[in-house]
N, C-alpha and C positions, 0 to 999 in steps of 0.2 A: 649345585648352582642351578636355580629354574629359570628357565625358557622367559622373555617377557611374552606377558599377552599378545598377539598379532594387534596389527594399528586396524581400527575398524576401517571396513573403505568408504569412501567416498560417495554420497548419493548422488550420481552426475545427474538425475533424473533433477531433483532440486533446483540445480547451475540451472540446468536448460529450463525449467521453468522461469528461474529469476531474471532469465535472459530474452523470454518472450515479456514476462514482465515491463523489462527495459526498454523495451520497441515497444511496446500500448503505453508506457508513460510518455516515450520521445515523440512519438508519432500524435499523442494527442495536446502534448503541450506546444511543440513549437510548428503544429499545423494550424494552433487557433491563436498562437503567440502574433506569427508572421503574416496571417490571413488578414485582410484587408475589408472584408465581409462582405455581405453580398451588395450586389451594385444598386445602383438604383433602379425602382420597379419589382426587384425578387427577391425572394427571401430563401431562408438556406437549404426551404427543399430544394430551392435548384442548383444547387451542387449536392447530388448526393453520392455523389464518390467520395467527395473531401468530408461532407458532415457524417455522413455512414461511416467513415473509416475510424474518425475519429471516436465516433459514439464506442466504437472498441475497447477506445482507453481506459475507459469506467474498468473494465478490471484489473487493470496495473496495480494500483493499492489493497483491493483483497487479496491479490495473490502475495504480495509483499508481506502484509500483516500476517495471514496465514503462513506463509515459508516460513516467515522467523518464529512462528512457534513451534513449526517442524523441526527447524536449525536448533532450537532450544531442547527439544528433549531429544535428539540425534545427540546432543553433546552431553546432556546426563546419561543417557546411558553406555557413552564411552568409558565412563566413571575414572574420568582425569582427577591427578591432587586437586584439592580447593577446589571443587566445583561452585562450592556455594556462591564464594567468596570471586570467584570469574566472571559465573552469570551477573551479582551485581555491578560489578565493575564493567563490564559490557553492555548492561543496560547503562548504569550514569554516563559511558563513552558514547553511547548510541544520543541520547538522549542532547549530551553536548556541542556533538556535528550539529544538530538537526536545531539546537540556540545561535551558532555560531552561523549558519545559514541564517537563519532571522535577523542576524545585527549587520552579515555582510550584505543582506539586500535590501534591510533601512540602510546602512551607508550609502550603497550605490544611489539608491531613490534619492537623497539628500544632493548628491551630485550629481547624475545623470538630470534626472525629471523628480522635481520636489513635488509637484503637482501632483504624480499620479503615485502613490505608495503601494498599489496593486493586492496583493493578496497578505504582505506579510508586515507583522509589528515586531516586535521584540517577546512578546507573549502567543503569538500564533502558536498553534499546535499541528502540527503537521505528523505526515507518516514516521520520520526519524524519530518523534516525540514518543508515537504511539508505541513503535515496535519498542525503543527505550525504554519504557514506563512500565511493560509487559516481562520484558527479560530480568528488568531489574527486583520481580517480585518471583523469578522464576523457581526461586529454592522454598518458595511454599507452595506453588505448582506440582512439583515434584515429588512432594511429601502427601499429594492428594488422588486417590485414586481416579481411574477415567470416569466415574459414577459421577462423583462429588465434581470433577470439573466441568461434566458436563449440564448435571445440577446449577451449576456458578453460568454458564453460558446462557440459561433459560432466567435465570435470578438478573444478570445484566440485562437482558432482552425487557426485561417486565420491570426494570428499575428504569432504563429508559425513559420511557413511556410518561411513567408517573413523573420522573423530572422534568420531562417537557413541558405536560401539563402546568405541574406548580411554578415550573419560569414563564410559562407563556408563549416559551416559544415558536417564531413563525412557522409554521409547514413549510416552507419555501424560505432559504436566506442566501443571501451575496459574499461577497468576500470584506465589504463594509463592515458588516456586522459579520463579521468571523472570525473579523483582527481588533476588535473592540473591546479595548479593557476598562474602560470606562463605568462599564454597568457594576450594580453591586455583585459580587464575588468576585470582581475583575481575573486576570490570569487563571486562579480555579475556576470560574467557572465557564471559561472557554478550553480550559483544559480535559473539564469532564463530560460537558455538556453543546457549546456551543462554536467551537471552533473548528474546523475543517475534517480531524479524524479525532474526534475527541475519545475518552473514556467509555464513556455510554454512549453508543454500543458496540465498537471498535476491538474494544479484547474480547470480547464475542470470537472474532477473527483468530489471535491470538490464540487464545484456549483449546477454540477446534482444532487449529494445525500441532497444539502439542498433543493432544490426544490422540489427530494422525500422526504422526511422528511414530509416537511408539508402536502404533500398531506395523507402520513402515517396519519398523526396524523386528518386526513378528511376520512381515510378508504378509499381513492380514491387510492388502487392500481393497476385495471388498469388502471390509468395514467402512475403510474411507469415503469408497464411491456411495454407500448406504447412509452413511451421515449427510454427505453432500446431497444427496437425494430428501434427507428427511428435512434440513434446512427448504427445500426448495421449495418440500409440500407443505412448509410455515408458513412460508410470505407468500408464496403463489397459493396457496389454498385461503389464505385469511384474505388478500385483496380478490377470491371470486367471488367470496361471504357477502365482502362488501359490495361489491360491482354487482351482485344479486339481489341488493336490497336486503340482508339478514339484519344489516345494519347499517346507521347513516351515519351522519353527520352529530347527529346530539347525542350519542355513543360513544361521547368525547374520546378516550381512552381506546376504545376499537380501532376508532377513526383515524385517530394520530397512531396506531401502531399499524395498518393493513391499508395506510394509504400511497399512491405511486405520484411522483409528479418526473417531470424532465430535470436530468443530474441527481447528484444524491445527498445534497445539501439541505437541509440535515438529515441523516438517513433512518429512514423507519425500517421497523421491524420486518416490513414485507421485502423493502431495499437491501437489507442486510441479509437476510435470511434469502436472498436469490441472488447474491454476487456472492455471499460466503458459496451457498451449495454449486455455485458454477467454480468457485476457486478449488472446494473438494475434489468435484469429478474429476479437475485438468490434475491435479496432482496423482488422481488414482488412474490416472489414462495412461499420464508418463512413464508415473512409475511401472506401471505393468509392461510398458513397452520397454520398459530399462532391464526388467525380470526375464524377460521374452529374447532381447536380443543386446548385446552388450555397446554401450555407448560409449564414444573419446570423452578424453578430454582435451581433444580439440575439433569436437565438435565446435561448430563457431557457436551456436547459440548457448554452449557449458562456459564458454571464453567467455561472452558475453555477458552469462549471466555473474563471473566472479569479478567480473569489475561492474558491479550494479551499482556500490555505492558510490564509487568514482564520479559514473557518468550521470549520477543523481545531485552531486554537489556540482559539476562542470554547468550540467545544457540549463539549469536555472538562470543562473545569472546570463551566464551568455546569451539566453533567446530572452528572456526576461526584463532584462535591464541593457545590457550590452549590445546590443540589436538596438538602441534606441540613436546610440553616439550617430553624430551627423556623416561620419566615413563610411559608415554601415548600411544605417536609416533602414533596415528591413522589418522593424515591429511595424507589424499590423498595416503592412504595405505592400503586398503582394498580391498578387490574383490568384485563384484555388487551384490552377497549373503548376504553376513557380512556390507555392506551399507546399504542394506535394512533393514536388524537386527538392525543395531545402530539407525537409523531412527525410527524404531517403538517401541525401548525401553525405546527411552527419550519422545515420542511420551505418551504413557502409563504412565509414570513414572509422566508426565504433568498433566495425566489427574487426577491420583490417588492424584500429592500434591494437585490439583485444587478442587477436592470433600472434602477433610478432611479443605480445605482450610477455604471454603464458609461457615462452620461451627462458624467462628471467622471473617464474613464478609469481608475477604480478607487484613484483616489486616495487618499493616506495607510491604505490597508491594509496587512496582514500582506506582500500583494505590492509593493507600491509600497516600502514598508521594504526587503525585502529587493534588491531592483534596485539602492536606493540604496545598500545596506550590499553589496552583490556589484561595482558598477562595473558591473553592465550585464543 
């Protein structure tokens, strides 16, 4: 009778990422949710505690997109039964939280504030969409060398570009036009193009972190910090090209891929290519430190980071929509003091259900659902 294989461990390095994650998401939605804005006479350089802290946030989503293509191939190479057949089924799971968000915050809007539908339709395409859309194609990933997927990473990047062009779309768009199905390709082509973490160039993100991943799981991360690095001298090398006159404006194609504006709506190639290589480093930082000196898991920010999905389906609605009800009244009604207050109370408040959580292994959460509803 043989031995089973030992269970692989745990990359707490990961957790604690997804959990600094969780704090740049919380901290930059419900500081600009509940902010009131600036008063009259100033504008938002003069808060810049509240506006700097938030500009943080901008990496919450590439670290998200990139972990779960870490998480994706950490779990291939467990080499569990049906892998194949898990990964898709975790992406459709993933993919159907992240609809099912979309119809509960048209409902809410429908009854809360019909007026204001804010950023989501029934067709939006958000982070749950992406990481979904990504995992569910993860058993041809898998089948492709680090070469070829890195090959696909630079093939998305330059597919981009060109589709922007032939759609026309603006350098600069709103959340108006991001939930707009309206246009011809409706749904498609806010899913690949035009919607908040569309297709192109989003598994960009994806792709990287499964190719970190495996090197993770080989201790090879200065590879990881070396990609992250070569990402960064993409975008940051192609927007000095530009910024130097190599190229302008009727460059069409250069221009829309190497140019920077404020947020990353729609995100160019220089945008993408310097939050992915800042999402590489943090991962090859952690993990080095996780190599170096042995982390909890209860650590708070490892607790925190395995209820991410959790508190990713909860603080929407509630600062979003629920914040509007007249008992509440706290959207967009606060001064940049009492913003930062609410931010780090829920902030806290996350961390403490998160510790008392881990004690019952995160049970009947948004995670615990979805494992069940994934088969594993």
């Amino acid at each position: 009778m043989t031995d089973a294989p030992p269970k692989p461990r745990r990359r707490l390095a990961l957790d604690f990422l997804r959990g600094l994650a969780v704090f740049l998401m919380i901290e930059q939605h419900v500081g600009i949710w509940v902010w009131e804005g600036p008063a009259p006479g100033t504008t938002q350089l003069d808060y810049p505690l509240l506006v700097g802290f938030n500009a943080l946030g901008g990496m919450a989503a590439p670290l998200f997109v990139t972990l779960a293509g870490c998480g994706s191939a950490m779990f291939v190479a467990a080499k569990r039964p049906r892998t194949d057949q898990t990964l898709v089924r975790r992406g459709l799971v993933l993919m159907g939280f992240g609809l099912a968000l979309n119809l509960t915050m048209q409902g809410l809007g429908m009854v809360i504030d019909e007026h204001d539908p804010g950023w989501f339709s029934w067709g939006s395409w958000f982070v749950l969409h992406m990481m979904g859309f990504a995992m569910a194609l993860a058993p041809i990933w898998r089948r492709m060398s680090n070469a070829a997927i890195l090959a696909t990473c630079a093939v998305v990047l330059v597919t981009t570009v060109v589709v922007r062009v032939w759609l026309d779309t603006p350098p600069s768009v709103g959340n108006a036009f991001m939930r707009d199905t309206s246009r011809p390709g409706g749904v498609l082509r806010l899913a690949f193009a035009e919607s908040q973490f569309p297709v192109l160039p989003w598994l960009t993100f994806y792709l990287a972190g499964f190719v970190s991943g495996r090197w993770l799981r080989e201790e090879r991360t200065g590879r990881v910090a070396l990609l992250g690095l070569s990402f960064i001298a993409v975008g940051g090398g192609g927007h000095a090209l530009l910024k130097a006159g190599v190229f302008t404006r009727q460059d069409v194609y250069l221009y829309r891929a190497f140019e920077l504006h404020l947020g990353f709506f729609p995100a160019s190639v220089a945008i993408a290519g310097l939050l992915l290589g800042g999402a590489l480093l943090l991962i090859a930082g952690v993990s080095t430190w996780e190599n170096r000196r042995s982390m909890s898991g209860r650590n708070p920010m490892v607790t925190l980071g395995r209820i991410s999905l959790t508190l990713l389906l909860i603080h929407v609605p509630l600062f979003r929509r629920i914040s509007r009800l007249e008992a509440i009244d706290i959207f967009r009604n606060l001064d940049a003091n009492m913003s930062l207050l609410v931010v780090f109370v829920f902030f806290f408040a996350a961390l403490v259900a998160a510790w008392f959580w881990e004690r019952v292994n995160y049970r009947y959460g948004a995670e615990w659902l979805f494992r069940k509803l994934s088969g594993g």
